[in-house]
C-alpha positions as CSV (number, residue, x, y, z in Angstrom):
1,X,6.4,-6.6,-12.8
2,X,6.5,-8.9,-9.9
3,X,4.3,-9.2,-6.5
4,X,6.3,-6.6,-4.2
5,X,3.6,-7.5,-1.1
6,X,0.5,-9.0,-0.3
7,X,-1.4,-9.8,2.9
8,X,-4.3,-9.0,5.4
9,X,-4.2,-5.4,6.3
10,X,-4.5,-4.3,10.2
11,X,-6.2,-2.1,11.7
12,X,-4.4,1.0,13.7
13,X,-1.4,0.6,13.3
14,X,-1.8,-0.8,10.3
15,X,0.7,-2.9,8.2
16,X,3.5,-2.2,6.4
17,X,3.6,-4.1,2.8
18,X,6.6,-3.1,1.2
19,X,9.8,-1.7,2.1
20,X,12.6,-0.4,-0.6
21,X,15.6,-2.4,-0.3
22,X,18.7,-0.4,0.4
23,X,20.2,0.1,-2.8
24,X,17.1,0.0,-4.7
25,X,14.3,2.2,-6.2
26,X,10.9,0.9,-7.1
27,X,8.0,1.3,-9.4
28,X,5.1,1.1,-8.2
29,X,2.6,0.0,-10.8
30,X,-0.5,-1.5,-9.4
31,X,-2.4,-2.1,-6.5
32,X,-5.8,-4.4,-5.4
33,X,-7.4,-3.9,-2.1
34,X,-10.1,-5.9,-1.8
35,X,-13.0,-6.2,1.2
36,X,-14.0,-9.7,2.2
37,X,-16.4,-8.6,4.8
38,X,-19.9,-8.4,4.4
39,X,-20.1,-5.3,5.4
40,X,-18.7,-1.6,4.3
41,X,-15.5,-0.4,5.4
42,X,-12.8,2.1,5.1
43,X,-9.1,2.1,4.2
44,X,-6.1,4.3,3.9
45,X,-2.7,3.5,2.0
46,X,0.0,5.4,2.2
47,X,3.6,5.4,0.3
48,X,5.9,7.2,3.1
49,X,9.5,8.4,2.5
50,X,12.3,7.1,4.7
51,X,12.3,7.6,7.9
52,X,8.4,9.4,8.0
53,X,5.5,8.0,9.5
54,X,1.8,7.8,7.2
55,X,0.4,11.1,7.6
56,X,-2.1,12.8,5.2
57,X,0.7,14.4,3.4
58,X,1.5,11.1,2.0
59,X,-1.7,9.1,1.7
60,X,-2.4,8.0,-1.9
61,X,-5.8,6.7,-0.2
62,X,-7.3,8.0,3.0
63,X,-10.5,6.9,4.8
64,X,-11.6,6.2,1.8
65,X,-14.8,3.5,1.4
66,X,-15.3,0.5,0.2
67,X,-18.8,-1.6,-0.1
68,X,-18.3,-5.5,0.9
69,X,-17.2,-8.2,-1.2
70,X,-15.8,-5.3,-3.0
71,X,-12.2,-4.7,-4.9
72,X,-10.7,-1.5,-5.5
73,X,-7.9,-1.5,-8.4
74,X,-5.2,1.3,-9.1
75,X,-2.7,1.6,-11.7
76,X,-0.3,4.5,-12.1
77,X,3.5,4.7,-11.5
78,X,4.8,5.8,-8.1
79,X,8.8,6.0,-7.5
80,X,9.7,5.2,-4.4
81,X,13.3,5.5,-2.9
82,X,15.7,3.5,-0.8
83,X,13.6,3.1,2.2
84,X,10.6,4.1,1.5
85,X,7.8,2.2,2.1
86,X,4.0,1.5,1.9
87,X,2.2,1.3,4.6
88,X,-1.9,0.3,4.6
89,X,-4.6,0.5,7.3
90,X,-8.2,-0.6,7.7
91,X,-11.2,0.5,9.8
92,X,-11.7,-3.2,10.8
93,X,-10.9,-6.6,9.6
94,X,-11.3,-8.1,6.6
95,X,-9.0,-6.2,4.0
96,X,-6.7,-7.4,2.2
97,X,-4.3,-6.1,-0.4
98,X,-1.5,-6.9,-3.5
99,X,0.9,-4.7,-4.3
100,X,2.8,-5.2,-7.7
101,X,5.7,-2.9,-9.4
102,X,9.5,-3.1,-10.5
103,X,12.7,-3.0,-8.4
104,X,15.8,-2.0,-9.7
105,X,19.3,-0.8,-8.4
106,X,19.6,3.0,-7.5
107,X,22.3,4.1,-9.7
108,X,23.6,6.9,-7.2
């Protein structure tokens, strides 16, 4: 598994984290989003197809809460295609998030 993105999340329009490179599909494996503010906020993460835009018919998290100093962890296994991409956004500053997962040629 290796680090596929990790950073400070925005606020509307958010940030993209990862993007599938062409050629590639991608596991997506495991994911921290932690709050460094000291106070509440919310987030959404999304894992769009190519060419889409985050919408709630591809949110894996959306509005959801998260207390302060607090870290949310989730593990599962997403594919995503060439293109594809995740895309994160917070309700105010102080988010940040690491993505982890497996790339590996798309043998189409």
């Amino acid at each position: 598994m290796k680090s596929l993105g990790r950073g400070a999340i925005a606020t509307t329009p958010g940030t993209t984290l990862y993007t599938v490179p062409t050629g590639y599909k991608c596991d997506v494996q495991d994911m921290l989003i932690c709050n460094t503010a000291s106070s509440a906020v919310t987030f959404s993460v999304y894992f769009v197809p190519s060419g889409g835009s985050a919408s709630t018919s591809n949110a894996v998290f959306y509005t959801a809460p998260i207390a302060a100093y607090e870290t949310v962890h989730w593990e599962g296994l997403q594919t995503l295609n060439n293109g594809d991409f995740i895309k994160a956004i917070g309700s105010a500053s102080g988010i940040t998030m690491n993505v982890s997962g497996t790339e590996y040629r798309d043998k189409v």
